[in-house]
N, C-alpha and C positions, 0 to 999 in steps of 0.2 A: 511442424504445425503451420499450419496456413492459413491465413489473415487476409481481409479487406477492412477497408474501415466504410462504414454507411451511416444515411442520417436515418433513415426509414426503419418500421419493425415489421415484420412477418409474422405468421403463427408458424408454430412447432420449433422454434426457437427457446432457448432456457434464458432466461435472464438471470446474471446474477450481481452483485454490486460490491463495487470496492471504494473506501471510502482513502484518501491520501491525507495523512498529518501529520506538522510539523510546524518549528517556528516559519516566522518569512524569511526570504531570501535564501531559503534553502535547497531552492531547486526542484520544490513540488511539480508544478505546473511544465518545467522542463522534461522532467523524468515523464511526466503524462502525454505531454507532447510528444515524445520521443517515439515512447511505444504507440500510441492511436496512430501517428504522421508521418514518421521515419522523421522531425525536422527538429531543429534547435535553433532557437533567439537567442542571443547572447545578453541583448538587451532586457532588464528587469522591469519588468510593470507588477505590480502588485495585485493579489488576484480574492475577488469576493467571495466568490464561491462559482463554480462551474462544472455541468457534465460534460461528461464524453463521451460517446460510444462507441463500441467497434466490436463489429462482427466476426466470430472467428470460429475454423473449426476446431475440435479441442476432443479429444479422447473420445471420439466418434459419435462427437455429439457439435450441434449447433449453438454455438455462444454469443446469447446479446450480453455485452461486458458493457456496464453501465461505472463509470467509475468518476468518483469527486471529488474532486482538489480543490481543498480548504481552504478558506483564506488562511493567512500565516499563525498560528499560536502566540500570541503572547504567553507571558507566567501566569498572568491571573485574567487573561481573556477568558470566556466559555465556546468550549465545544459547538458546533451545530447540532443537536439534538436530534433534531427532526429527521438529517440526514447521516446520523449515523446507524438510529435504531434500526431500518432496513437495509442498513450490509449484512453481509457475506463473510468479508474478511477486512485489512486494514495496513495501508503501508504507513509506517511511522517512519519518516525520513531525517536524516540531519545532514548537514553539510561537514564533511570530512577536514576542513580547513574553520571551522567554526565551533569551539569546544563549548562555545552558551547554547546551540542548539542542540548539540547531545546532552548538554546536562539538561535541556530543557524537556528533553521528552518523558524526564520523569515524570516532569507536572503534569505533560498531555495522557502520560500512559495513565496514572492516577485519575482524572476525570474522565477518562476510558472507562476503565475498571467501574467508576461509580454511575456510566449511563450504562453501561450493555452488561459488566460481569467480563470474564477472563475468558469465553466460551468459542468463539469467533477465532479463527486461526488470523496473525498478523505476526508479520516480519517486518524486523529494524533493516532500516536502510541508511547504510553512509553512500552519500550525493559527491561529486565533486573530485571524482576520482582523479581527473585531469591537471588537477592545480597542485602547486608543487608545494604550497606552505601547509600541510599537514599537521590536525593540530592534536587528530584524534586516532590514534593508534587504531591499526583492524583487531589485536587483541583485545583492547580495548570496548567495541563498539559487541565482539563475538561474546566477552563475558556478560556484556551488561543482558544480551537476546538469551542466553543461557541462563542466567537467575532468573531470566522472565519464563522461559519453559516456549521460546518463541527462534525462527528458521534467522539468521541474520544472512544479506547480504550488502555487499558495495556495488557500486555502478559510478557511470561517468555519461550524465545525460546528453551532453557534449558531444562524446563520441559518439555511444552510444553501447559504452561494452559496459554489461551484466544486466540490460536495460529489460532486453527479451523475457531472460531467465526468471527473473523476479515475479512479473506478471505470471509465468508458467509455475511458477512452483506455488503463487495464492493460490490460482486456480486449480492446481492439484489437490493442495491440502482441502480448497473447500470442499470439491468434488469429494474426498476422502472424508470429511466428516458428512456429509451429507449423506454418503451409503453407508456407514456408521447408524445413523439417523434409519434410516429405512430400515437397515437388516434390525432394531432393535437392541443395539450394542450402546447406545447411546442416547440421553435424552433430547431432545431439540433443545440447542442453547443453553442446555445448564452445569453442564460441566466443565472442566479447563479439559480442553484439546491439545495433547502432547504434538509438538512438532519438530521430526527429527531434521 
C-alpha cells in the first residue's frame, strides 16, 4: 500500500472516516500521528479533538482518510456526537501498561453502542507496546474484542510496529461492509458486522 499524507481534496477520491477513542494518555493522538507522519512525541499534550488526513491508495482505489482523535474519555465524560455519527469505522484504544484504560472502554464501547448501534466495523487496540510495565495481558485485551464480535490488535506508536496494519485492516473491513451494502447482503448500518 502506498500513502502520502495531503492537506488538500480532489474529486474521484472516496472519503471515508475513522473516529479514535479512548481514555487520555493512552496514546491516541500518537498512534494517529504515527500512521498520518511516520513521527512520534514522546511528550503528552492533551488533545481536544482534531482531524487528520491522509491520502492513500488502497485496493485500487483512492483514499481520502479523514480520521479523529478524541479528546481522552473519561468514565462519565460524553462521547463527540457529532463526530462520530459520520464514521466508517472506530479504533477503541488503551494503553497496554494502564489496566483503568482497558477497563475504561467498556463505558466508551457502551455510549458507542447507544450513539451509532454495534453496525460499524471497530477494533480494540492495546497502545504502548514498548513499555515494559505491562498491566494488561494480550489474552486479555483478544477476549475482551472476541465477546464484542470485534478484530483486536496491539501496536507500539513509539516504534511504530502494528501501527500500519491497524489502519489497513479498518479500512479492509469498511471497504468489506460497504460491498456487503451495495451487493444487497446487508442493510446500511443496521446490523452488527462480524469481524474476523
Amino acid at each position: 500500500m502506498s500513502s502520502k499524507s495531503t492537506s488538500g481534496r480532489s474529486g474521484g477520491k472516496r472519503q471515508r472516516n475513522i473516529a479514535v477513542l479512548g481514555y487520555w494518555n493512552v496514546g491516541k493522538t500518537s498512534v494517529v500521528q504515527r500512521y498520518v507522519h511516520d513521527a512520534f512525541t514522546p511528550k503528552y499534550f492533551p488533545t481536544i479533538e482534531q482531524t487528520y488526513q491522509k491520502t492513500l491508495a488502497f485496493q485500487n482505489m483512492e483514499i481520502d482518510l479523514m480520521i479523529t482523535d478524541t479528546a481522552g474519555q473519561e468514565e462519565y465524560s460524553l462521547l463527540p456526537t457529532h463526530a462520530l455519527q459520520s464514521c466508517d469505522g472506530y479504533l477503541l484504544v488503551y494503553a497496554v501498561n494502564d489496566i483503568n484504560s482497558f477497563e475504561g472502554l467498556k463505558n466508551i464501547y457502551k455510549k458507542l453502542q447507544e450513539t451509532i448501534g454495534t453496525s460499524r466495523p471497530i477494533i480494540v487496540v492495546g497502545n504502548k507496546l514498548d513499555l515494559g510495565d505491562r498491566q494488561v495481558p494480550f489474552e486479555k485485551g483478544k477476549e475482551l474484542a472476541t465477546r464484542w464480535d470485534m478484530l483486536f490488535a496491539e501496536c507500539s506508536a513509539c516504534s511504530g510496529e502494528g501501527v500500519e496494519e491497524i489502519f489497513t485492516n479498518i479500512l479492509a473491513h469498511i471497504e468489506r461492509e460497504r460491498r456487503l451494502v451495495y451487493l444487497g447482503t446487508r442493510s446500511p448500518r443496521s446490523d452488527k458486522c462480524r469481524l474476523m
